[in-house]
N, C-alpha and C positions, 0 to 999 in steps of 0.2 A: 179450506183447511178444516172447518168445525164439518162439513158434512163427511171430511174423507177420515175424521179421528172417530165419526159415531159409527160410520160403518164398519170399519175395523172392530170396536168393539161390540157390535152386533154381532158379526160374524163370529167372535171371537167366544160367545155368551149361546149362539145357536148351536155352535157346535159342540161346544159343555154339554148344552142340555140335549142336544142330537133330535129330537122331533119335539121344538114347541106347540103348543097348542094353541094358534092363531087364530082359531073357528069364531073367537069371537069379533075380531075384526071382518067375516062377513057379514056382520051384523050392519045393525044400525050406527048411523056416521059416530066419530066420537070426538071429541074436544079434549081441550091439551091436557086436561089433567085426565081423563078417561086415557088417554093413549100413553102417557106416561104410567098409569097402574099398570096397563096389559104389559108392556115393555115391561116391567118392572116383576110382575108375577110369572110373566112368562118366559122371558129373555134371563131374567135376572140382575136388569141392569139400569140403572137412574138414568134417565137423561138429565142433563143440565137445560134449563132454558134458553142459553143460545141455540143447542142442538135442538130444541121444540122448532125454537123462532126458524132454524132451516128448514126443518121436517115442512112443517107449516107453507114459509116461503115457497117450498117444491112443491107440493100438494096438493094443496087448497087452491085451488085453480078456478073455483068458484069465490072462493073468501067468502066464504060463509062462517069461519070460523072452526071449523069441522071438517074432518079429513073421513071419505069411504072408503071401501075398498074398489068401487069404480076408479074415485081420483087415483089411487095406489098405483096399482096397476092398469 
């Protein structure tokens, strides 16, 4: 339920902005509050920390604490 209300509003935030600039998530891995600014600068949209604690949950598949954009995609 928390990851299917963050994607709606991703989507909902992507398509306002129609081409975010996510170049910097090919970067170096980033941590929850790094990935919550990009969302935030780019998306235009807060995550709550349940929705980190999802993100994370799906993701981090290492548990390093740090999501790439290897994990991503």
């Amino acid at each position: 339920m928390v990851l299917r209300g963050l994607i709606d509003r991703l989507q909902l935030a992507a398509h306002k902005r129609m081409k975010p600039n996510m170049l910097s998530f090919e970067g170096a891995p980033m941590n929850r509050s790094h990935l919550r600014q990009v969302m935030h600068v780019e998306l235009g949209t807060k995550l709550k920390n349940v929705e980190l604690d999802a993100i994370f949950e799906i993701f981090d598949r290492d548990h390093s604490g740090s999501v790439d954009f290897q994990e991503v995609v």
